[in-house]
N, C-alpha and C positions, 0 to 999 in steps of 0.2 A: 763855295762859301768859306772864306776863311776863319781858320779855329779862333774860339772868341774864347777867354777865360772867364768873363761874364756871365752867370747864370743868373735867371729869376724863375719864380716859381710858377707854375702851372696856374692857371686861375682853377679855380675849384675840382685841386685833384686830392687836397689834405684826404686819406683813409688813416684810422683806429684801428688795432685790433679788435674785436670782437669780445664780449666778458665772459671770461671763463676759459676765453685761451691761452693753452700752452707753449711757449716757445721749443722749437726741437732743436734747431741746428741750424747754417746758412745753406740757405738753397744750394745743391749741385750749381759749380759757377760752370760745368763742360754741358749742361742741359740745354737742349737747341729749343727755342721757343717763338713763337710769334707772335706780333704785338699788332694794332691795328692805331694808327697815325692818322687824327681826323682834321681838318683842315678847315681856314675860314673860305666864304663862298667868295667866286673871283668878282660880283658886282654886290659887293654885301650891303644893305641898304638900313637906315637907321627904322626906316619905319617896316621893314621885311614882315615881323608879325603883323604889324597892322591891316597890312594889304591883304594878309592874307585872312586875317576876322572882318575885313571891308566883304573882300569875295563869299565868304561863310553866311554872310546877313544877306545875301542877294538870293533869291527866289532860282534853284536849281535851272529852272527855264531860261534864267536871263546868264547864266554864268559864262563866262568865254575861259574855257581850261588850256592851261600847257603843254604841249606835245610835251614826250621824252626827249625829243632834244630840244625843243626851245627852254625845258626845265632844266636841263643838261649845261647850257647856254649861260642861264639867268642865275642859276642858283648853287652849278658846279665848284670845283676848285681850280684855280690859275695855274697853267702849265706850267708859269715861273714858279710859284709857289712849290709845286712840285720838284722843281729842280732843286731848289735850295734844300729840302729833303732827301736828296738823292745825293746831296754832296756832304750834308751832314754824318746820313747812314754811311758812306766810305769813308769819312774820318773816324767815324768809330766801330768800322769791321764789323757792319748790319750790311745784309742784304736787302733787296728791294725787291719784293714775291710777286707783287701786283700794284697797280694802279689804277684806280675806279675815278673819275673827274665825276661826273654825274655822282656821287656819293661823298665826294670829297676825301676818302679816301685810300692811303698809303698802308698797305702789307708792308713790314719788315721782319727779318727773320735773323737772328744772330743768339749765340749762347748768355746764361745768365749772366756771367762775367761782363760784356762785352754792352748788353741792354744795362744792367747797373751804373756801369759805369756812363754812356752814352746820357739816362735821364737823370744819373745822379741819386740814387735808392738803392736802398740795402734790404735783397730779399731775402727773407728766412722761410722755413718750413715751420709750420704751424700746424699745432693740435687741438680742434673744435669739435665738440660733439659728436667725436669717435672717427673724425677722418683728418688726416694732413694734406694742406695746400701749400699753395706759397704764395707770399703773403708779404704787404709793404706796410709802412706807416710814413705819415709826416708828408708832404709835398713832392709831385715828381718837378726837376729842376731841367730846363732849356736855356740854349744860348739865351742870349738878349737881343737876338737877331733873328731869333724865330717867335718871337712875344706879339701876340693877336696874331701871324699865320697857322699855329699850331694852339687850336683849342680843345685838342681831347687825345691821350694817349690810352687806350686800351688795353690789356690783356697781360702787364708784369705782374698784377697782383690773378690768382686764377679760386679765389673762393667763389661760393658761389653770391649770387646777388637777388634771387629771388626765390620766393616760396609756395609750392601751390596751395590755391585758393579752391578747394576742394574739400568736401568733408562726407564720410559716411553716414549712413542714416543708423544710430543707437540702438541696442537694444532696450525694449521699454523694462527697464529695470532702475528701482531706488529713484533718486532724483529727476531722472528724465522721461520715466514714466507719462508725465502731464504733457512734456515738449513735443512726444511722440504722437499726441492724438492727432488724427485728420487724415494719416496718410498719404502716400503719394501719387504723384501724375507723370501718367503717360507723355511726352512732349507733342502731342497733338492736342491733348486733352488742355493744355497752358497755353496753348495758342488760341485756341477756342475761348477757352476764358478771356484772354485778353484780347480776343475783336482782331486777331491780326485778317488780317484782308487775304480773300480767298482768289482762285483763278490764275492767278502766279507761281512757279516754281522757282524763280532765280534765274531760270532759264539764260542761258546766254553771260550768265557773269561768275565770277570766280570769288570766293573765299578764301583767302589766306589766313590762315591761323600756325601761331610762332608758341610752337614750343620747345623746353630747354632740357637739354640730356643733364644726367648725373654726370658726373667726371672721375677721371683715376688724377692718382699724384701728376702725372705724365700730361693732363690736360685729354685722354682721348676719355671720349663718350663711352659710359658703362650700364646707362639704363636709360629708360622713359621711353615706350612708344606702342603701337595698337598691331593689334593680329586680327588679320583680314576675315581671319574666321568669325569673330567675334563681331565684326563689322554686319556680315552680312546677316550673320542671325537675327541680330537686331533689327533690320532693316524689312527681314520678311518678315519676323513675327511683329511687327510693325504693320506690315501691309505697303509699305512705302517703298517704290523704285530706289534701290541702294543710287547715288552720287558718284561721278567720276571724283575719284579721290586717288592723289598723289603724292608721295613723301618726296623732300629736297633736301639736302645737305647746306646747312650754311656752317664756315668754318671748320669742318670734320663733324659734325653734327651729323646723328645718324637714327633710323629708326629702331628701337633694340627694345621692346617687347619682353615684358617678363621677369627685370631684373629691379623694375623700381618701383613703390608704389606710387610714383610720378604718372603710371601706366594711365591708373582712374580718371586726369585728369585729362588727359590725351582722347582717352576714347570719349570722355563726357562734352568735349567739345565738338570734335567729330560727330560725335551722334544726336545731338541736338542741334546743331547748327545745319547738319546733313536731312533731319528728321521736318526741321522747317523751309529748309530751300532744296531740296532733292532735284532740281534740275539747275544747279550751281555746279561747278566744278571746284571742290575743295583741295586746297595745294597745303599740304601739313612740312611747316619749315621748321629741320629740327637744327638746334644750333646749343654748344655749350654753355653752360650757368654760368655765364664771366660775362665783366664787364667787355667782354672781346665778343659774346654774342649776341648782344643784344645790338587790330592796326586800331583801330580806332577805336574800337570796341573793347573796355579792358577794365577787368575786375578788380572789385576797390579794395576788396579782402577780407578775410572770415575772422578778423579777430577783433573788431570792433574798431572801437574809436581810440583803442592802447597801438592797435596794430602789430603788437610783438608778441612772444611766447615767454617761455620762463624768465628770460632775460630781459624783461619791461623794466623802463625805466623810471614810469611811474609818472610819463607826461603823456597826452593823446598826440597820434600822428595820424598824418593821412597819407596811405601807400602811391607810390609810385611803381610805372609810369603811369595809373589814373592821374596823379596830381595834374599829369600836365597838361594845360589848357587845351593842346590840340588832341587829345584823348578824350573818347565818350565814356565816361566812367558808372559803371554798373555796378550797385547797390545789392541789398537781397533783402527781403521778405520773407517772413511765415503764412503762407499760403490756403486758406481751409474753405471749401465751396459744399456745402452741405444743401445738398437739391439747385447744387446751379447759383446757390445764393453766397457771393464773395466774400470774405472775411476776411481781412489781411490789415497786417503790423507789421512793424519794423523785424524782422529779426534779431533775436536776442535769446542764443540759449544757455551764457555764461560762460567760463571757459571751459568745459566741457563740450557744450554743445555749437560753441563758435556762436558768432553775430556779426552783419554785415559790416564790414570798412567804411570810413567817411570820417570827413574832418575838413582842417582848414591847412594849405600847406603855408609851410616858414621859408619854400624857397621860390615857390613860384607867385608870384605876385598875381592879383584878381584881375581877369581877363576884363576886357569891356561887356563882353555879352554878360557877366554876372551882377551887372553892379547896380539893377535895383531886384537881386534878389534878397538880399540884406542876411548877406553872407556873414558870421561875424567875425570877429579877426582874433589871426591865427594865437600858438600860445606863445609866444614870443610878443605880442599884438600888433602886426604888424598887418596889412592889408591883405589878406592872399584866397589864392585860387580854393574855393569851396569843393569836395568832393563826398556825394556821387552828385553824378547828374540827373538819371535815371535807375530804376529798381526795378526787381521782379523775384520773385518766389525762387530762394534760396538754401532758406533750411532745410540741411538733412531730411529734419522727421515728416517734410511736405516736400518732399525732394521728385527728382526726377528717375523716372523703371527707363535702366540703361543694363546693357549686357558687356561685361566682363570678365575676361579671362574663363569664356567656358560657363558662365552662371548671368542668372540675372539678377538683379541687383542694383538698391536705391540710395542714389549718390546726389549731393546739395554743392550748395558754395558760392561765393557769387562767379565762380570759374562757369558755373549754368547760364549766368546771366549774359555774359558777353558771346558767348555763341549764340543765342536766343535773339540777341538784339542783332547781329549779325546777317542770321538767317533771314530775321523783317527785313533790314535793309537791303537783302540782296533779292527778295522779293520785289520791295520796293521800286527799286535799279533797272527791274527789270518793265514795270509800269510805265516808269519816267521815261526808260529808250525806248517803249513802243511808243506811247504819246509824244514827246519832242528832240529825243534822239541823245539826252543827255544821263548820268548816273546824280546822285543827290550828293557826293563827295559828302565836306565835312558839315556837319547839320549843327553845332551843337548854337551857334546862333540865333538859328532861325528858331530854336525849340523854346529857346530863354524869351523869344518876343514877343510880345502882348497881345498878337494876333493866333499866339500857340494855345489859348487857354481852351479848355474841352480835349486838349491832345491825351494830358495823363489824369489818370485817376490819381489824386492824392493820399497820402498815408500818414494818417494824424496821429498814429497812436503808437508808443513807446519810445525804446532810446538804445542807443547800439554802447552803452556802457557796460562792458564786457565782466570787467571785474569788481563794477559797483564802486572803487574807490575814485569815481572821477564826478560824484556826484550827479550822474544823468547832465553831464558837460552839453552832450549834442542830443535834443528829444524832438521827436517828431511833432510838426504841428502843421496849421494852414501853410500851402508855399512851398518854397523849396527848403529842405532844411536840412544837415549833413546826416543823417542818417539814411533818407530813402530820395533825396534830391527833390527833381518836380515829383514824382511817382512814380508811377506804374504806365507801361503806355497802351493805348486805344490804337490799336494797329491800324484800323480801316482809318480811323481820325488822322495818325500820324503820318499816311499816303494821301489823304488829301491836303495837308498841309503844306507836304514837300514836292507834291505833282501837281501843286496849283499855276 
């Protein structure tokens, strides 16, 4: 490719610093780094989404799925495309570490100097809430000859980019005293409640659950992950067959137990997800808090309808990656079953006590499956994808008895909810390929459709306005509505739906 002095900017790569950070110094420009180079697909298709919420509304049974390689094929990156990345990285003294076509793609590896200069950004070391990254602002910049081949550059900036969705259960003291009534549930005892379908372990299908290490200045992984002891205690004083469960490296990502309170959230997934599908095979992928590491299943957020911490803005969001239409986004609930008989609202226990996530997003537009839920639009008012989809019992103080670092102990969030719904659908998975040979893939379609009603219990009561100053923005009522979505789901209901 010959050197072009034309630049244009990235399509949606503008990053901020963050409020309250401090500028240190310019990043080390001798610091070897890697970046990950994502590419457009070699048959890219205008209606590509559509085809694939065409396939989503088709009845599991009738679905005709993708090999890995005819995906690989259909939806990869162009070998050319590739090359012209390979000629740009040796004009500007990057290496080429790997190449993924089925992922589209491109590892490169070269020093600060050499990545600044190659996309055009000036990285500094930054100080946020007691740790330094490095960190961009403003646009990354490409030739004009790699404009729509190169739609995503990863990993120059290395803060991190998400936050867990987990929260401990209070002591009932002062204020949260009333939040705490009801107590909590065993994750058998939640399945039970909610009608999930018995006779199933998962058997034969696998689990993936992605989570993100803590990072040093350096980029390598310094905390978040589960100690096997803790696993299995849980699992016997459960009564429940411990899950083959496996840890993965993606990017240097690693299992490191101990070092973060990241840990709760690791093992709360594992152990709920493992506690309702116990003949699943669960794969725990642990990969860095960057945009360089980052299934379906995924929690909308504990901090309401603000979605942010001290540094709110003072407008509602709705978290991502729930936002995105091909994600099942889980809600959370206050939980209370007093002789078997269900009680449950939205959660909401201030900012103290956290409240489920939901909202309307400003970048993703309203999927067709949502649009006689009468979603309302975003605050920008513009049309967009409504979040959660579905709910379940997330508060702390109705939380879930998980075992931790040596103790046991009652941990909430809607970080519960996306293993919970996980573990159903891997139950599920496992119905649908005894009876027709097929898994249920993405459902969130089939659940919005007018043939779904009796699937979820509905959740009419309250508002996930966290901080009170959004005026009860998003409140629960008949329907699906951004606080707890359709509801709560009827497990045995929700198998028959998908395994009809």
């Amino acid at each position: 490719m010959a050197s072009s002095t034309k630049r244009v900017a990235l399509v949606n790569s503008a990053r901020k610093l963050p409020k309250g950070a401090k500028l240190v110094g310019a990043a080390d420009p001798k610091q070897e780094i890697e970046i990950s180079v994502r590419l457009r697909a070699m048959r890219a298709q205008p209606a590509e989404d559509e085809s694939v919420m065409a396939l989503g509304a088709q009845p599991p049974r009738e679905r005709q799925y993708l090999s890995r390689a005819e995906f690989g094929e259909h939806m990869g990156a162009d070998p050319a495309d590739v090359a012209r990345i390979d000629d740009f990285a040796h004009h500007h003294e990057l290496n080429v570490k790997s190449v993924h076509l089925a992922s589209r793609t491109v590892k490169l590896t070269g020093t600060v100097k050499a990545m600044s200069a190659a996309f055009g950004v000036k990285l500094n070391k930054v100080r946020h809430e007691g740790a330094t990254y490095r960190m961009r602002k403003g646009s990354v910049q490409i030739p004009a000859e790699l404009e729509g081949i190169v739609v995503g550059v990863h990993g120059l900036d290395n803060r991190p980019v998400a936050q867990p969705h987990f929260r401990r259960k209070m002591a009932k003291t002062g204020a949260t005293a009333r939040a705490a009534q009801g107590g909590s549930f065993s994750v058998e005892q939640i399945a039970e409640l909610y009608n999930f379908p018995g006779g199933e372990t998962g058997a034969g299908q696998c689990i993936a659950i992605i989570e993100l290490n803590d990072i040093d200045q350096k980029g390598h992984p310094t905390g978040a992950g589960y100690k096997t002891s803790d696993l299995r205690t849980f699992f016997k004083k459960a009564g429940i067959p411990m899950p083959q469960i496996a840890p993965a490296s993606v990017d240097g990502g690693a299992n490191k137990p101990g070092h973060s309170e990241a840990d709760g959230e690791v093992v709360l997934d594992i152990e709920v997800a493992g506690a309702i599908a116990p003949g699943a095979r669960i794969v725990v992928y642990f990969a860095p808090n960057t945009t360089n590491g980052f299934t379906v299943c995924v929690a909308s957020g504990d901090n309401g309808s603000a979605d942010m911490g001290e540094d709110w803005d003072g407008k509602p969001h709705a978290d991502f990656p729930a936002s995105s239409p091909f994600a099942l986004a889980c809600g959370g609930t206050n939980l209370k079953a007093p002789n078997g008989h269900i009680q449950e609202v939205v959660w909401n226990g201030g900012t103290q006590g956290g409240a489920g996530g939901g909202g309307v997003s400003v970048v993703f537009p309203r999927p067709a499956y949502q649009a006689h839920a009468h979603v309302p639009k975003s605050p920008s008012h513009s049309v967009g994808r409504g979040v959660p989809d579905v709910a379940g019992d997330a508060d702390p103080a109705t939380g879930y008895q998980i075992f931790l670092n040596g103790v046991g102990t009652t941990i909430g969030g809607t970080s519960a909810v996306a293993p919970l719904m996980a573990g159903l659908i891997a139950r599920i998975n496992e119905a649908t390929t005894k009876k027709f040979g097929k898994t249920v893939g993405f459902i969130n379609p089939l659940i919005y459709a007018s043939h779904a009603q009796g699937v979820f219990r509905d959740i009419t009561v309250g508002n996930n306005d966290i901080t009170g100053d959004l005026h009860g923005m998003y409140k629960a009522g008949p329907g699906w509505d951004a606080c707890s979505g359709l509801g709560v789901p009827n497990g045995a209901a929700l198998q028959n739906l998908l395994a009809a």
